[in-house]
C-alpha positions in Angstrom: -18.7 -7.2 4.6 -18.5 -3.8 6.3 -15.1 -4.8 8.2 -13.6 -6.0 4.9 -14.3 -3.2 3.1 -12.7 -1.0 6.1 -9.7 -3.2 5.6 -9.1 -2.7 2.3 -9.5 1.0 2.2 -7.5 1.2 4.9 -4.8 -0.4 3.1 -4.8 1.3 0.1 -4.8 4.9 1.7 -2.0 3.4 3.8 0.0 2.4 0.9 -0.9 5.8 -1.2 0.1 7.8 2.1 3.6 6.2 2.6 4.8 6.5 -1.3 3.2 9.5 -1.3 4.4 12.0 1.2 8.0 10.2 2.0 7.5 10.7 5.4 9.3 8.1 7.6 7.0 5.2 8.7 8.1 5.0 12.1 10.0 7.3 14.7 11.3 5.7 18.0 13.4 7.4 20.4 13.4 11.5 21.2 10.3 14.2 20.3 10.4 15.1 16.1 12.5 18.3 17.5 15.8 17.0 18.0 18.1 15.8 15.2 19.1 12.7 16.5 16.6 9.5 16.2 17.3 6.4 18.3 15.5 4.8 15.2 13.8 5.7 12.4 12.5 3.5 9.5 12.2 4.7 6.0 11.1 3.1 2.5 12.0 5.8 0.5 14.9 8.4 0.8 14.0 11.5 2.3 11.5 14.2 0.9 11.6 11.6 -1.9 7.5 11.2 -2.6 6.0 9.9 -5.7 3.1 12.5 -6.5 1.2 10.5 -8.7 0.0 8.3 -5.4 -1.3 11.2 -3.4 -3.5 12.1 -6.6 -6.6 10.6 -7.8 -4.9 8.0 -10.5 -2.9 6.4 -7.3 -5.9 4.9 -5.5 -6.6 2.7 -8.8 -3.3 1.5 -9.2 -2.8 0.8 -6.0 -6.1 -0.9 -5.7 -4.8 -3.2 -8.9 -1.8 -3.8 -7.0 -3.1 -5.0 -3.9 -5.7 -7.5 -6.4 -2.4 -8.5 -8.0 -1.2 -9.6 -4.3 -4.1 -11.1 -3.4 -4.1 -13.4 -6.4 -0.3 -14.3 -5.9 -1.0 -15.3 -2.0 -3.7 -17.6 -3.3 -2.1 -19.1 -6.7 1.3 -20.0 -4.1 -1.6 -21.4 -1.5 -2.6 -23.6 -4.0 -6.3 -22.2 -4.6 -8.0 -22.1 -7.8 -7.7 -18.5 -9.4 -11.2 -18.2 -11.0 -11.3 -15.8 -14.1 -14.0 -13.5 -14.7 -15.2 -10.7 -16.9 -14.1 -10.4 -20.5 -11.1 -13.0 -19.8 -13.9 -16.4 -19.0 -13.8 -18.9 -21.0 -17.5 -19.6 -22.0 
């Protein structure tokens, strides 16, 4: 339980970190200082960060997100979805 817990928060501050700040996710080729990047790999324009993610509202919607995956990755594996809470049938 421990290591899947560590997983998912790892994920989510992953997530809230990247739409947050803006900040390329990966740099290859000479140190930050020069101009010129061999490679450089971005999922949002530059200096282009949503702020809602790095504040306290962002961890729950991102959280929601990733449960939205999860559910999607199971419905196309063909598992049963069980519903819960104030949504069950009974």
């Amino acid at each position: 339980m421990g290591l899947g817990f560590t997983l998912a928060l790892t994920a989510i501050g992953a997530v809230r970190e990247i739409l947050g700040s803006g900040h390329p996710v990966c740099r290859c080729g000479p140190p930050a200082r020069s101009e010129v990047q061999f490679m450089e790999l971005r999922l949002l324009p530059e200096n282009m960060g949503v702020l809602m993610m790095i504040l306290p509202p962002g961890g729950f919607l991102v959280a929601g997100l990733l449960v939205v995956v999860k559910r999607m990755i199971d419905v196309r594996a063909g598992k049963a979805v069980q519903i819960a809470g104030a949504h069950a049938a009974g």
